[in-house]
C-alpha positions as CSV (number, residue, x, y, z in Angstrom):
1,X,-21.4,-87.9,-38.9
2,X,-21.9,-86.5,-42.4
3,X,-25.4,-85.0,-43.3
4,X,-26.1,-87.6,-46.4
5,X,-25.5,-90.4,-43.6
6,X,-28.1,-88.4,-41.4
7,X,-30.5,-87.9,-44.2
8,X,-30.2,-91.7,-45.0
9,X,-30.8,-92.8,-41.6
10,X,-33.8,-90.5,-40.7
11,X,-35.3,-92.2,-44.3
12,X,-35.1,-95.5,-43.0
13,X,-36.4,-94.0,-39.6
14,X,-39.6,-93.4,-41.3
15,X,-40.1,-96.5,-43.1
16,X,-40.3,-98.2,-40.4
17,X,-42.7,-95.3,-38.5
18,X,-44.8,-95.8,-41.6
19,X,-45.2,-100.0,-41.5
20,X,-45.8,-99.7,-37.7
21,X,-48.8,-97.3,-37.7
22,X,-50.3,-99.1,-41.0
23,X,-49.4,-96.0,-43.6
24,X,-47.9,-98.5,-46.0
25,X,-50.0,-101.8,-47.1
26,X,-50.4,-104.6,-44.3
27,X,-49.9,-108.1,-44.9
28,X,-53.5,-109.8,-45.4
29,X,-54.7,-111.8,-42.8
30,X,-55.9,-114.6,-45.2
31,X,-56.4,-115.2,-49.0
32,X,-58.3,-113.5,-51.0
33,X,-60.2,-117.1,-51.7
34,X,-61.6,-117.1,-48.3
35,X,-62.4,-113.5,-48.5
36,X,-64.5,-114.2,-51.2
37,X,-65.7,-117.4,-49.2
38,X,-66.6,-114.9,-46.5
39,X,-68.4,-112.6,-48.4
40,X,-70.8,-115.3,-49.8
41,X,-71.5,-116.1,-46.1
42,X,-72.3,-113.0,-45.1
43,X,-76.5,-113.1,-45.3
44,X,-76.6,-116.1,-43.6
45,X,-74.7,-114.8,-40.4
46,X,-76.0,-112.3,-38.3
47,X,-75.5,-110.3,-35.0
48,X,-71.7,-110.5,-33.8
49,X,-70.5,-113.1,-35.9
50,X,-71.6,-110.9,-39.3
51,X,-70.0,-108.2,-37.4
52,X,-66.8,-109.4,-36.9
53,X,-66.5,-111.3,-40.4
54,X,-67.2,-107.8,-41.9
55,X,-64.4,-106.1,-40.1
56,X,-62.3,-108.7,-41.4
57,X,-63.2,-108.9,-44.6
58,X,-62.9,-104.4,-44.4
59,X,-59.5,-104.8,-42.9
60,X,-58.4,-107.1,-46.0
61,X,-59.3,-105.1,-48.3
62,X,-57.7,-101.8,-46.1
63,X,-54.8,-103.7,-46.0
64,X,-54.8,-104.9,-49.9
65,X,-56.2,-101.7,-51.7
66,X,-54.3,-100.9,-54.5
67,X,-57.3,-98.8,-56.0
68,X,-60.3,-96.6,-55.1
69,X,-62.8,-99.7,-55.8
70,X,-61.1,-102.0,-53.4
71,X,-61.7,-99.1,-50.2
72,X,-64.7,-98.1,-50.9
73,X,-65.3,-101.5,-50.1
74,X,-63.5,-101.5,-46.8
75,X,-65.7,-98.4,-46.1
76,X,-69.3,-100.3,-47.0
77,X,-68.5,-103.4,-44.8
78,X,-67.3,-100.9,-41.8
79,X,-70.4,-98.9,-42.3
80,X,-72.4,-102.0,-42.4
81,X,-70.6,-103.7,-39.0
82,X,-71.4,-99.9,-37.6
83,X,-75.1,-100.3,-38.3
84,X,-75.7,-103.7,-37.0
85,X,-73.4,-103.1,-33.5
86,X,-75.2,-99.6,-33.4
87,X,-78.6,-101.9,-33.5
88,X,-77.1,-104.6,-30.8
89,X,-76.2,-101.4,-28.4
90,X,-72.6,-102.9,-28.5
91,X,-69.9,-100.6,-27.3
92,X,-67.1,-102.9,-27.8
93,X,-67.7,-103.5,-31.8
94,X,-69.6,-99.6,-32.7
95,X,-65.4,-98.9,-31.1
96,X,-64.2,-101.1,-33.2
97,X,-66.2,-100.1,-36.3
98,X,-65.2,-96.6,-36.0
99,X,-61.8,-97.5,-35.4
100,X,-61.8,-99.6,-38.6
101,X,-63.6,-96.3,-40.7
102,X,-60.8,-94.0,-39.3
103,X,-58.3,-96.4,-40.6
104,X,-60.5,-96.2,-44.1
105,X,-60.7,-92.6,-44.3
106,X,-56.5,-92.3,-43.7
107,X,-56.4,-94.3,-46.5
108,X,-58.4,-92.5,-48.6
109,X,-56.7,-88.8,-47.6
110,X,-60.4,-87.9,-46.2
111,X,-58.6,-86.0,-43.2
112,X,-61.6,-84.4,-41.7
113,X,-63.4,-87.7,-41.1
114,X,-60.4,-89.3,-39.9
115,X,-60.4,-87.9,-36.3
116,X,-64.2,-87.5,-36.4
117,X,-64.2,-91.4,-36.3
118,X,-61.4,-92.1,-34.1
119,X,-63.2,-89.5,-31.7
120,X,-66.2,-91.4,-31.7
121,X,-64.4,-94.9,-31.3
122,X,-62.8,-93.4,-28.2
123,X,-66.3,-92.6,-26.9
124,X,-67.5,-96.0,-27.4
125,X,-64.4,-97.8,-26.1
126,X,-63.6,-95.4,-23.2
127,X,-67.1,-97.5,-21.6
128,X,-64.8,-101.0,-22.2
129,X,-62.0,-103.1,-21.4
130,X,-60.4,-102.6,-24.9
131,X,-57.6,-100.9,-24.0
132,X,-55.1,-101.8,-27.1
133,X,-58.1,-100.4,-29.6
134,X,-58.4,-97.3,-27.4
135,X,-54.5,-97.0,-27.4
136,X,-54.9,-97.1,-31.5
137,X,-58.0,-94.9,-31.8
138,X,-55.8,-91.7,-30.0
139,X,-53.2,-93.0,-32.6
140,X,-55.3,-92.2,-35.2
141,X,-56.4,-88.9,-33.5
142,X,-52.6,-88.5,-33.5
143,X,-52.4,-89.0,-37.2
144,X,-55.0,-86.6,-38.1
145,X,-53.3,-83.8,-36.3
146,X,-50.3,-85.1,-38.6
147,X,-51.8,-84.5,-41.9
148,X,-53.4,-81.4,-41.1
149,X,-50.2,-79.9,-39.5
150,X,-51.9,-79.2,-36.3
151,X,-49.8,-77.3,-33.1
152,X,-47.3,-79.3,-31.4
153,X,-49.1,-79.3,-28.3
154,X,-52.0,-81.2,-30.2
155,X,-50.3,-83.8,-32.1
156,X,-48.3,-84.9,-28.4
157,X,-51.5,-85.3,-26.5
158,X,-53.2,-88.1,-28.0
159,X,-50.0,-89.8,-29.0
160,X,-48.7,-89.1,-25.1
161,X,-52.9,-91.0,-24.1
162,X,-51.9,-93.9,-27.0
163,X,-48.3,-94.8,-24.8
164,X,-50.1,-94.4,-21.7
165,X,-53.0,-97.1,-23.2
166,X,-50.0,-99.5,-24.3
167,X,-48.2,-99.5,-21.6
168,X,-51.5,-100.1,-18.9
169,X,-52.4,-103.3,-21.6
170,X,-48.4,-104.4,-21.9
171,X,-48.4,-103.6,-25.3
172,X,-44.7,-103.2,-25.4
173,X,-43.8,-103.0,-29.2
174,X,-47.2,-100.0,-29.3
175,X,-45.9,-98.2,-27.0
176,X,-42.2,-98.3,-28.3
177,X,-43.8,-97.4,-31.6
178,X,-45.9,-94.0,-29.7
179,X,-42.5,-93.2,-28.3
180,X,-40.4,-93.1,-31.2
181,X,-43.1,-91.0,-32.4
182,X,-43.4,-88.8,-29.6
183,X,-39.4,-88.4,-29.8
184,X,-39.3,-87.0,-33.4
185,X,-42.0,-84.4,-32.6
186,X,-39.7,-83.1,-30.1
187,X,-36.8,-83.5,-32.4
188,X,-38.9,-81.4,-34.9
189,X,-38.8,-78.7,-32.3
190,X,-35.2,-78.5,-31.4
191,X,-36.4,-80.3,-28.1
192,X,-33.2,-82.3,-28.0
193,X,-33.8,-83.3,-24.6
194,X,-37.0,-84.5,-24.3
195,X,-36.4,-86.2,-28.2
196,X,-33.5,-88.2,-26.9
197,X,-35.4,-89.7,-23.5
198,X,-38.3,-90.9,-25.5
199,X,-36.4,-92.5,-28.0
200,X,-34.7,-94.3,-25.2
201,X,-38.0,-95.4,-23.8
202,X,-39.0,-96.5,-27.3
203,X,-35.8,-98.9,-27.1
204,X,-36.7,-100.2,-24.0
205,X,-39.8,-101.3,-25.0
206,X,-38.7,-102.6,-28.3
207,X,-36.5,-105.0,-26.3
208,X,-39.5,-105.7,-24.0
209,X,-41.4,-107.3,-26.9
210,X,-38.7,-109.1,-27.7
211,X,-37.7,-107.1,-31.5
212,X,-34.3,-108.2,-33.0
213,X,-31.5,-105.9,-32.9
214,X,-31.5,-106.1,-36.4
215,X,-35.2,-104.0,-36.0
216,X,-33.5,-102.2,-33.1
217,X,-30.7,-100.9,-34.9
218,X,-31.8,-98.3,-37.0
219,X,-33.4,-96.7,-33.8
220,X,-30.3,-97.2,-32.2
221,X,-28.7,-95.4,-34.7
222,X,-31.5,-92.7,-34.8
223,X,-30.1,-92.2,-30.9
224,X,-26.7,-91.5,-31.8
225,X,-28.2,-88.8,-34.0
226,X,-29.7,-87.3,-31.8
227,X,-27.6,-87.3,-29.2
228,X,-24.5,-85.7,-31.1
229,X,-27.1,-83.1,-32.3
230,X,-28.0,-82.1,-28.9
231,X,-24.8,-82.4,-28.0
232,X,-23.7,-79.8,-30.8
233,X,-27.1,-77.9,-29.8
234,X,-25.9,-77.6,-26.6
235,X,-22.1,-76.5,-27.7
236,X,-23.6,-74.0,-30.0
237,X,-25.8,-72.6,-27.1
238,X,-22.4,-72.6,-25.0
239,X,-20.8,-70.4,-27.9
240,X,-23.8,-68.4,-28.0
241,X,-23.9,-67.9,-24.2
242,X,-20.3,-67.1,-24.3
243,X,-21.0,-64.4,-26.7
244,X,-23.8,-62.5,-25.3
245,X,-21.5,-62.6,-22.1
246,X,-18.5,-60.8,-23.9
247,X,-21.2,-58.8,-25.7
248,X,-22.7,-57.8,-22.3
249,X,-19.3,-57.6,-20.6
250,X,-18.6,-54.9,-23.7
251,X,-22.1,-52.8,-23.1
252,X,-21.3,-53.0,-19.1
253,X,-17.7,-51.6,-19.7
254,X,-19.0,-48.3,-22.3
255,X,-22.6,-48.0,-19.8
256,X,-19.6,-47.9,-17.2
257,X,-17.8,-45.3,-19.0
258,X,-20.6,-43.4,-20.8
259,X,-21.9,-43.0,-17.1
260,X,-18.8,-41.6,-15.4
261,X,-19.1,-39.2,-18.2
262,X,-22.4,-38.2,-17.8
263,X,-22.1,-38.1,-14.1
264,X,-19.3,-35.6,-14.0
265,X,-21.3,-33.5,-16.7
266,X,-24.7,-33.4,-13.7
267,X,-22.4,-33.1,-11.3
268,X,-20.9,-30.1,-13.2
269,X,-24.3,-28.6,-13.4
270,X,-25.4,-29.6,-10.1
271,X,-23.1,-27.4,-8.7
272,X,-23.5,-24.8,-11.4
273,X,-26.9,-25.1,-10.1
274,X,-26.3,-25.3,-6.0
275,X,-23.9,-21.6,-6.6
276,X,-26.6,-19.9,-8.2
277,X,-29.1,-21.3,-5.4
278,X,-26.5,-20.0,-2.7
279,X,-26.8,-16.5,-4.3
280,X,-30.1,-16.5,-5.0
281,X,-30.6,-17.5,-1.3
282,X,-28.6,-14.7,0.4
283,X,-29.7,-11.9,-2.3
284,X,-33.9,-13.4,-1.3
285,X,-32.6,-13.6,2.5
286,X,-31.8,-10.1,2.3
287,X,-35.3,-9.0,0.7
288,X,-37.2,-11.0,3.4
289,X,-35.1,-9.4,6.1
290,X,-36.0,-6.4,5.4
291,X,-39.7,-7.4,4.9
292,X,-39.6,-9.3,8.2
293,X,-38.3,-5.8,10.0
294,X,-41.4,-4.2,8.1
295,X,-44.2,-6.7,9.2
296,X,-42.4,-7.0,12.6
297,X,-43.2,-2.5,12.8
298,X,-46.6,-3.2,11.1
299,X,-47.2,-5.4,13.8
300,X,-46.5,-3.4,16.9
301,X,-48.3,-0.9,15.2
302,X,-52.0,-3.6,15.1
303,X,-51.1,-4.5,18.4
304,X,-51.0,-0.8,19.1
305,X,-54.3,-0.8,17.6
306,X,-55.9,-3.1,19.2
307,X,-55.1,-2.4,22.5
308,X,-56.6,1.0,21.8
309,X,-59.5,-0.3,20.1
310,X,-60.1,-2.5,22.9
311,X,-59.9,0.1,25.3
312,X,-62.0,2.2,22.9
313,X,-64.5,-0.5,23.0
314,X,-63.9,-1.3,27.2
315,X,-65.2,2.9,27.4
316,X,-68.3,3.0,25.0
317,X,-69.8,0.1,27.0
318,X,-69.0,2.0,30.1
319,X,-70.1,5.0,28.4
320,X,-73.3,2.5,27.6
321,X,-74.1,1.4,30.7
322,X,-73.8,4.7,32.9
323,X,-76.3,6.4,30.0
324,X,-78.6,3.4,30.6
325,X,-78.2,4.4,34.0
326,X,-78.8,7.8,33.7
327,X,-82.5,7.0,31.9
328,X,-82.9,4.7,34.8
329,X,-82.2,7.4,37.3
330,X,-84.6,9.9,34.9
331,X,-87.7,7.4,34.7
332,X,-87.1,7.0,38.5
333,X,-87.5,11.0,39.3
334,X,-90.0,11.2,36.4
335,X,-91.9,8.1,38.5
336,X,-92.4,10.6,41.6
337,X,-94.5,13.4,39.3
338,X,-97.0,10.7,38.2
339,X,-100.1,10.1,39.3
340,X,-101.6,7.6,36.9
341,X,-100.9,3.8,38.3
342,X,-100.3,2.6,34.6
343,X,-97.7,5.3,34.0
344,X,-95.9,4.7,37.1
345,X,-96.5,0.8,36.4
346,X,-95.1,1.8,32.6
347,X,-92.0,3.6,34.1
348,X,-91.1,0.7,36.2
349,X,-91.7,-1.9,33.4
350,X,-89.3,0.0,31.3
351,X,-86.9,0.8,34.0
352,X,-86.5,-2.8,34.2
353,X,-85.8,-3.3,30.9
354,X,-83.2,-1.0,30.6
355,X,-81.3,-2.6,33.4
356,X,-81.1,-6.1,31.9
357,X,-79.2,-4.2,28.7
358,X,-77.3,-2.0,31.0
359,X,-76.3,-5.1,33.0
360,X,-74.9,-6.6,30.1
361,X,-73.0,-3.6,29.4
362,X,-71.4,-3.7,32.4
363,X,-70.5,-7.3,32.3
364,X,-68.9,-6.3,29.2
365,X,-66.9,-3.5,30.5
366,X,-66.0,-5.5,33.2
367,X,-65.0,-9.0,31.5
368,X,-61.8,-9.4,29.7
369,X,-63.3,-10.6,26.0
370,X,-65.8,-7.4,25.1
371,X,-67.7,-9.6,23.3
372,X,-69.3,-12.3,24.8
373,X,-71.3,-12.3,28.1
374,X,-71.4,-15.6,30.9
375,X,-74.8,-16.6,31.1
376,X,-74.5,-18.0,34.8
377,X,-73.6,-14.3,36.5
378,X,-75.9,-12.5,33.9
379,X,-78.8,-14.3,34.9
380,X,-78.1,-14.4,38.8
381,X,-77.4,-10.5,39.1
382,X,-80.3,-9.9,37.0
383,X,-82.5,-12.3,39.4
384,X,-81.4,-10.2,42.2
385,X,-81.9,-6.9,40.8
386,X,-85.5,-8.1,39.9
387,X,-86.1,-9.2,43.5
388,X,-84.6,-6.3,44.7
389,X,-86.7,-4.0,42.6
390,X,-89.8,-5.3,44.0
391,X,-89.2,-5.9,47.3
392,X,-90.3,-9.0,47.5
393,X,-87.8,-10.1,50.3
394,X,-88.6,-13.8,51.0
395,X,-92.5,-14.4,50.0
396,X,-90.8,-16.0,46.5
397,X,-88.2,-18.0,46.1
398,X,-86.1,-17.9,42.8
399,X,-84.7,-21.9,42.1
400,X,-82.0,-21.4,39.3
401,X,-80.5,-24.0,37.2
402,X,-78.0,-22.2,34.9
403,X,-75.2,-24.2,32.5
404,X,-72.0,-22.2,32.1
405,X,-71.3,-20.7,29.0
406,X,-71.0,-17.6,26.9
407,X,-73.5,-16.2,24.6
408,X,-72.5,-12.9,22.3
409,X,-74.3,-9.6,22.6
410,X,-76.9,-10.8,19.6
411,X,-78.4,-13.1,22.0
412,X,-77.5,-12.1,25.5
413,X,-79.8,-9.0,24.8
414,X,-83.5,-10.6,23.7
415,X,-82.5,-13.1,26.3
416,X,-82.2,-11.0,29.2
417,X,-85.4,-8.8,28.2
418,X,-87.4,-12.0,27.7
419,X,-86.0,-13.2,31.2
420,X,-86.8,-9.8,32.3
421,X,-90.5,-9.4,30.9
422,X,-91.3,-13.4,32.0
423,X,-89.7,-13.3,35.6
424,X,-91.7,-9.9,36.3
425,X,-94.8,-11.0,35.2
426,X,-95.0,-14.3,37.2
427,X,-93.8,-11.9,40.3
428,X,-96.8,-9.4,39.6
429,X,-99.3,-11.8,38.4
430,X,-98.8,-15.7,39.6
431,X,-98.7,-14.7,43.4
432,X,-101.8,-12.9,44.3
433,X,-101.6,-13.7,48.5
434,X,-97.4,-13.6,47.9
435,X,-97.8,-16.8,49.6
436,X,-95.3,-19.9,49.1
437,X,-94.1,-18.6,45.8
438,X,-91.3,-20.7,43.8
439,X,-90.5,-19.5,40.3
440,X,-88.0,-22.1,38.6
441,X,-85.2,-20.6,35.8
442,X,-83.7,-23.0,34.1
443,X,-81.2,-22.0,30.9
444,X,-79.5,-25.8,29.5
445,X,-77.5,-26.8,26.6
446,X,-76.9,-29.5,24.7
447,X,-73.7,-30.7,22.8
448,X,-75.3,-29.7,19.1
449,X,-75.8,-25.9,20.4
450,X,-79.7,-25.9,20.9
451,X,-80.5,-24.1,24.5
452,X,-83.3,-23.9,26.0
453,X,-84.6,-21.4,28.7
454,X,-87.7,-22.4,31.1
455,X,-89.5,-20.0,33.6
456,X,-92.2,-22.2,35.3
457,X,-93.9,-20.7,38.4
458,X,-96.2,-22.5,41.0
459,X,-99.2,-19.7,41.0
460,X,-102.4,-19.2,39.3
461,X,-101.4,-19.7,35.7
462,X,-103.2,-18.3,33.1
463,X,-106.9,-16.7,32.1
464,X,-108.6,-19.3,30.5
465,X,-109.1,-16.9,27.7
466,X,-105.5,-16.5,27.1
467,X,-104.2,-16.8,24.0
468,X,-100.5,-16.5,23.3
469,X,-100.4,-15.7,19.9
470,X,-102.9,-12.9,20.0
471,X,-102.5,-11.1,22.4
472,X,-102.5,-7.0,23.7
473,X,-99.7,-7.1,26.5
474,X,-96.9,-5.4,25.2
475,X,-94.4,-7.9,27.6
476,X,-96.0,-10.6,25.5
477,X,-95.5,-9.2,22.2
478,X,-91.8,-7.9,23.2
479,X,-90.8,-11.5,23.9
480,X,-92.7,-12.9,20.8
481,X,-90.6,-10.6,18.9
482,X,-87.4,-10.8,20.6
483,X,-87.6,-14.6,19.7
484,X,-87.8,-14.3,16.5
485,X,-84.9,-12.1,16.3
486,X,-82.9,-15.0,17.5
487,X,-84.7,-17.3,15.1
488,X,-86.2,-18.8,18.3
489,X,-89.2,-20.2,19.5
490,X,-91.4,-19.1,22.0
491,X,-94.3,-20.5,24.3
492,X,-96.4,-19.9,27.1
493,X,-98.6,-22.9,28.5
494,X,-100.5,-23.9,31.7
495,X,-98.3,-26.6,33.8
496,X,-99.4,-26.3,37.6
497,X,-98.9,-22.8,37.1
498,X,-97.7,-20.6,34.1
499,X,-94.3,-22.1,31.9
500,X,-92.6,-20.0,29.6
501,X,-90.2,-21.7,27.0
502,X,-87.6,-20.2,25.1
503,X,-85.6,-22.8,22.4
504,X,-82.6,-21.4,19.7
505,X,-80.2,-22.8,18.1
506,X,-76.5,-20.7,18.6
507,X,-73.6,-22.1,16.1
508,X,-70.1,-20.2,17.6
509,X,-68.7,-21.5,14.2
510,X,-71.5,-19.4,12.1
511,X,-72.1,-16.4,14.6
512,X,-69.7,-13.9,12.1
């Protein structure tokens, strides 16, 4: 078909788009006689019947302006309807009265006010059974989104609500007249396929209400149109498709080629790359070969070391402990020459202490790590050398309740001389008859490295004018002292008897 034919067609198109929707004059209803006849009525009629004879008499002068005079007097009796159906509370005829101003205000290019009325007229008539004005108050939404060139997606919805509004009140010839619209806002956007269905449902309605073909042609015609331009759309798409594929073929093919190209150049270089690795690899191989053969010598050399350091260290605590055993052996013969009971008592006190460190010493010397002590066998051989000392035989008996583990020299020292000074008191001092004595030793831990050390005994207890912290004995103020070496602390109370408690805190992670 040749483009003047199209042009001429899509003219005639719009003639008939413009008489259906009321953008060209309407028929009157009646003669201009009885409008006048009408008008001279109107002051004697009142509520609906005024309201309805005003509409009439604003829609015959809508539909016979041929001046500014003759609408603003359609506007005055719509306003005037609107007032009076506004005072009755009437949904149905406020509708209709804003329907009739929309139609006005279209008339007279007021655009702005055109869908403000039609907005309100859908409010009113959404809460009736008018369903044709409804269907013709979205038209008018639909033709205010027209003349102000609104998005597609706004001028489809309320022309898509008007159809649906026709179609529920079998409005056939509306709703063929919505979907002709409806097809040439698609056809405006190259929507070829959605333009050419709703045309076709325009027809079928058309022949629903019964139009002649001779009305029905031009549309029919309009569907031809349409259909051979989609129908070129679509070949010209095809072409298209068919191009970007040889383009796309083309770019595959020289990516192809262009990457053959630059895969032999990396692979080039990778193995430019992998050779000098190799000999960077033997020549660093050889370097850490002979470095290996160094640290290998270096180490047999520490090893050497430490084996000597240990035994080094193995012989100074031997060395240790026989010296401590020597002074022992000294304070013993210098014992014999005294006279005094405190110096001999003195001697022995000290004697004893110097055993608990030359114990450890020996543990030491004897254990396979030099630097840590178990606290079980320290404390038992220490209990009987204290029993031993004094000769106390059976009149006391020693109940022990040791956990295993290991303390280092920091604490196993100030333990044992605070085990030493405590154990030989309550043997001296809490058994006066040596009758049914029972001293208890008890050294715990706990899984967050606090210990504690208890020496209870069943005898006399304390003075009543003891005090701990202020005190002359030396034994007292050795053991105060020795706790706070180990950041420990230290009490004496009364408890059926006298009951020495020792609590610190010893972190193996934090002992360095």
């Amino acid at each position: 078909m040749k483009t003047s034919a199209c042009i001429e067609y899509f003219i005639v198109i719009l003639l008939i788009i413009g008489n259906s929707f009321g953008i060209n004059a309407q028929i009157p209803l009646y003669t201009e006689i009885e409008v006048k006849k009408d008008e001279s009525s109107l002051k004697e009629l009142q509520g609906i019947d005024k309201i309805k004879t005003l509409l009439k008499v604003s829609d015959w002068y809508e539909a016979s302006y041929s001046n500014p005079i003759t609408l603003q007097k359609a506007y005055q009796y719509a306003e005037e309807a609107l007032q009076i159906s506004q005072a009755l509370h009437s949904n149905i005829y406020s509708g209709k009265c804003y329907l009739q101003l929309s139609m006005v205000q279209e008339l007279r290019n007021n655009n702005s006010m055109i869908e403000v009325n039609a907005r309100k007229a859908i409010e009113m008539l959404s809460k009736t059974n008018q369903t044709d004005d409804l269907g013709e108050a979205w038209v008018m939404v639909w033709s205010a989104k027209m003349r102000t060139n609104a998005p597609i997606e706004e001028r489809l919805t309320p022309i898509f609500k008007a159809a649906s509004l026709f179609e529920k009140s079998g409005n056939n010839k509306r709703s063929g007249d919505c979907y002709r619209e409806i097809s040439e806002l698609y056809f405006s956007i190259s929507d070829f396929h959605n333009s050419l269905n709703s045309l076709k449902k325009a027809i079928f309605f058309y022949k629903a209400a019964n139009l002649k073909e001779s009305d029905i042609y031009p549309i029919s015609v309009r569907l031809n149109i349409i259909y051979e331009t989609e129908k070129k759309s679509m070949d010209i798409v095809k072409l298209k498709n068919k191009t970007l594929l040889q383009q796309s073929k083309l770019k595959n093919e020289a990516f192809i080629r262009n990457s053959m190209i630059t895969f032999l150049l990396l692979l080039l270089i990778i193995l430019g790359l992998l050779y000098k690795r190799f000999t960077f690899k033997k020549r660093t191989n050889r370097l850490l070969e002979v470095q290996q053969e160094e640290i290998n010598q270096k180490n047999v050399e520490l090893q050497n070391m430490l084996v000597e350091k240990e035994w080094l260290l193995r012989e100074i605590h031997h060395r240790v402990k026989n010296n401590l055993h020597m002074v022992v052996g000294l304070l013993a013969s210098q014992a014999e020459f005294l006279k005094n009971e405190e110096a001999i008592q003195a001697i022995n006190n000290s004697q004893n202490r110097i055993y608990s460190m030359s114990l450890i010493h020996q543990k030491l010397y004897q254990s396979e790590d030099l630097s840590i002590i178990n606290m079980p066998s320290y404390i038992f051989e220490l209990t009987e050398y204290l029993k031993d000392s004094f000769e106390i035989g059976n009149e006391i008996r020693f109940m022990l309740d040791i956990d295993s583990f290991n303390l280092p020299l920091s604490h196993s020292i100030p333990i044992g001389l605070i085990f030493n000074e405590a154990v030989t008191n309550a043997i001296k001092y809490a058994f006066p008859n040596n009758e049914n004595g029972i001293i208890n030793i008890s050294l715990k831990t706990t899984d967050n490295h606090n210990y504690t050390l208890i020496i209870q005994d069943n005898g006399i207890g304390l003075p009543d004018d003891f005090d701990p912290y202020n005190n002359p004995s030396l034994g007292v103020k050795l053991m105060h002292g020795l706790s706070a070496d180990i950041d420990g602390k230290f009490l004496i109370t009364n408890a059926d008897g006298t009951k020495i408690t020792l609590e610190f805190t010893f972190d193996e992670n934090n002992s360095h």
